[in-house]
DRENTI-557321 format. One record per residue (C-alpha): residue number from 1; x, y, z; residue in one letter. Coordinates in steps of 0.02 Angstrom, whole numbers, always signed. Example, Ala and Ser with C-alpha at 12.3 -4.5 7.8 and 13.67 -1.06 7.14 Angstrom:
<sites>
<num=1; east=+615; north=-225; up=+390; residu=a> .
<num=2; east=+684; north=-53; up=+357; residu=s> .
</sites>
This chain:
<sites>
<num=1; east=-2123; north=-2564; up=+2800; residu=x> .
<num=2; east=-2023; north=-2476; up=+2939; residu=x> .
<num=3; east=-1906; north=-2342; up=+2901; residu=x> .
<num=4; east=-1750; north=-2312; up=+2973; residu=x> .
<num=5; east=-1662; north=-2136; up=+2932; residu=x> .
<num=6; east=-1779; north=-2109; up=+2789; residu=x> .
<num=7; east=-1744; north=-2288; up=+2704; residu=x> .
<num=8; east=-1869; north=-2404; up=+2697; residu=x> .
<num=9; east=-1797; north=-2566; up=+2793; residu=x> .
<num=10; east=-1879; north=-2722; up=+2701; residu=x> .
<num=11; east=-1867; north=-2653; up=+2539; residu=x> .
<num=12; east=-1674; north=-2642; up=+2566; residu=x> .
<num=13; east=-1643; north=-2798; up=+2633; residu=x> .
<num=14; east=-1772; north=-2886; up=+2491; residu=x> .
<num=15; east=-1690; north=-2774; up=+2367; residu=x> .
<num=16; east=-1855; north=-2724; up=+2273; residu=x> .
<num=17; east=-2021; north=-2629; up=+2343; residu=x> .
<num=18; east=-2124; north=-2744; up=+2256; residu=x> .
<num=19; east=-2063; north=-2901; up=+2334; residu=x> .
<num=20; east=-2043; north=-2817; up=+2498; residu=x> .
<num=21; east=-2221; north=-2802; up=+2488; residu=x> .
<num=22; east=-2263; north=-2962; up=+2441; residu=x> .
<num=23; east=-2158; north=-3023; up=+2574; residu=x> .
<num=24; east=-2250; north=-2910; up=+2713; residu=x> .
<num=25; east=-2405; north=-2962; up=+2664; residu=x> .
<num=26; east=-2369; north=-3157; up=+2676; residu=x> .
<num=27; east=-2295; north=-3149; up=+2823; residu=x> .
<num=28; east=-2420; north=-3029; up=+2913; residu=x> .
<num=29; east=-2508; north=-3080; up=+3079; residu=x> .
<num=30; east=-2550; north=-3229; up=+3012; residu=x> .
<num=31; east=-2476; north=-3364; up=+2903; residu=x> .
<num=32; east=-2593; north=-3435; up=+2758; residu=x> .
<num=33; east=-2601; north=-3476; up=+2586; residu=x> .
<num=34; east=-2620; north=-3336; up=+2470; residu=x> .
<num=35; east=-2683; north=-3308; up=+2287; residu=x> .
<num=36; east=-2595; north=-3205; up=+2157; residu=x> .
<num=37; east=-2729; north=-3100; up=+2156; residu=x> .
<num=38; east=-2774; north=-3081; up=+2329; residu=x> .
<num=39; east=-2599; north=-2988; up=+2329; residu=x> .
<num=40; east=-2637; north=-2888; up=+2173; residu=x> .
<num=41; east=-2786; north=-2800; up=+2293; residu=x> .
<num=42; east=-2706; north=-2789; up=+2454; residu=x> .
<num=43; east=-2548; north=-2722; up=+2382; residu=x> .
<num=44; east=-2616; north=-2619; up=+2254; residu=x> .
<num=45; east=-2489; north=-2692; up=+2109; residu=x> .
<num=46; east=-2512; north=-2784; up=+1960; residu=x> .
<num=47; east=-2519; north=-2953; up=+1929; residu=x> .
<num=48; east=-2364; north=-2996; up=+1840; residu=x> .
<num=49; east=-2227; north=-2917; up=+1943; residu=x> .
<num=50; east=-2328; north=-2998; up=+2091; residu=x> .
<num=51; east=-2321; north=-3177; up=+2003; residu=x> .
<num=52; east=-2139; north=-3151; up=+1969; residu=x> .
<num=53; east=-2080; north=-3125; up=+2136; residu=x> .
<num=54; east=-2198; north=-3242; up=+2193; residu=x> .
<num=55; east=-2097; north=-3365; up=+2096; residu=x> .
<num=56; east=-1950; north=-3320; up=+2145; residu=x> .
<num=57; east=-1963; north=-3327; up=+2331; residu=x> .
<num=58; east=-2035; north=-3494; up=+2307; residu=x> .
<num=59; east=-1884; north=-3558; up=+2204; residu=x> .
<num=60; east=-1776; north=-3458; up=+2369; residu=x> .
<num=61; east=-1856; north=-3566; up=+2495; residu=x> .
<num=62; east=-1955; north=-3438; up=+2588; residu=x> .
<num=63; east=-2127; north=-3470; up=+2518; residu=x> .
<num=64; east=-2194; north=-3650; up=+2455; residu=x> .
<num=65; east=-2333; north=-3641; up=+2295; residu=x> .
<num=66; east=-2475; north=-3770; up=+2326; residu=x> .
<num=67; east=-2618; north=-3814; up=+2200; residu=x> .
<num=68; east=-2805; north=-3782; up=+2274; residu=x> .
<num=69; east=-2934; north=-3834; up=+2150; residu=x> .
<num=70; east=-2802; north=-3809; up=+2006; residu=x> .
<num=71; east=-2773; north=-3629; up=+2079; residu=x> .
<num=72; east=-2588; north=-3603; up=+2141; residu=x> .
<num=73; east=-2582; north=-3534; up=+2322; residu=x> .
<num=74; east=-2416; north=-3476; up=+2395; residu=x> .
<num=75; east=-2369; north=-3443; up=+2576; residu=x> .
<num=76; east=-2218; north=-3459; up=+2697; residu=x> .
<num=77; east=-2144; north=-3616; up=+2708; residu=x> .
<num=78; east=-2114; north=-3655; up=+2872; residu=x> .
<num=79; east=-1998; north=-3802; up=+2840; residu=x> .
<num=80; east=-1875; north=-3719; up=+2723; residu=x> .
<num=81; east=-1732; north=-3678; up=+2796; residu=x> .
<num=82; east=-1773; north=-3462; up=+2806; residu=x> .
<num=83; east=-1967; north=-3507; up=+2861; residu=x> .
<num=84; east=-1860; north=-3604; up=+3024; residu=x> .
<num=85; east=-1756; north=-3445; up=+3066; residu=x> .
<num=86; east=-1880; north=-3339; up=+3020; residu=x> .
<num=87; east=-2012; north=-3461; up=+3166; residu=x> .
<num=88; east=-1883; north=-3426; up=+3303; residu=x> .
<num=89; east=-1904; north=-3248; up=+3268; residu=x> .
<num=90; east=-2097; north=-3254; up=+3278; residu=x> .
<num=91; east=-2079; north=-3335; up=+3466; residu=x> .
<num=92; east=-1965; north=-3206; up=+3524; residu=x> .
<num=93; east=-1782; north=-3232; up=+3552; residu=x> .
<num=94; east=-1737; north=-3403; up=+3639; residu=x> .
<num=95; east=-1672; north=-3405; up=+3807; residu=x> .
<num=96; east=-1492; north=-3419; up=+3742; residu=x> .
<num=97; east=-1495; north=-3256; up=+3686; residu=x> .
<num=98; east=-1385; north=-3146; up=+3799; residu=x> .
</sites>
């Protein structure tokens, strides 16, 4: 994540390192589902504390868990209300914007 004055920006916002990882690598270039541990490698963290926040961004609204093959998959929602903001960011600002 980007760091501003020595602080890294998505991990204060999120309000943990792990989860601002998670959350970088969901919403990275491109949106898709993702396994647990698909994370575990790209991240380089272990399972559990990636589960966990996995969870709990789902229960926030910002990622939805699907079931493929019996296998849960989690990526952003895009019709919860902070994947909608979060779609007007990916387009650029909207031409109300001063």
């Amino acid at each position: 994540s980007p760091e501003v004055g020595g602080v890294d920006v998505l991990a204060a916002l999120t309000g943990s390192r792990i989860r601002a990882d998670v959350v970088a690598a969901v919403f990275g270039a491109r949106w898709r589902p993702w396994k647990p541990l698909e994370l575990e490698r790209v991240i380089h963290r272990p399972h559990s504390p990636i589960y966990r926040e996995l969870q709990r961004l789902a229960k926030a609204g910002l990622l939805r868990m699907t079931l493929h093959e019996g296998k849960r998959r989690y990526e952003p929602d895009p019709d919860g209300p902070i994947g909608r903001e979060l779609r007007q960011y990916r387009r650029g600002p909207s031409a109300e914007t001063p």
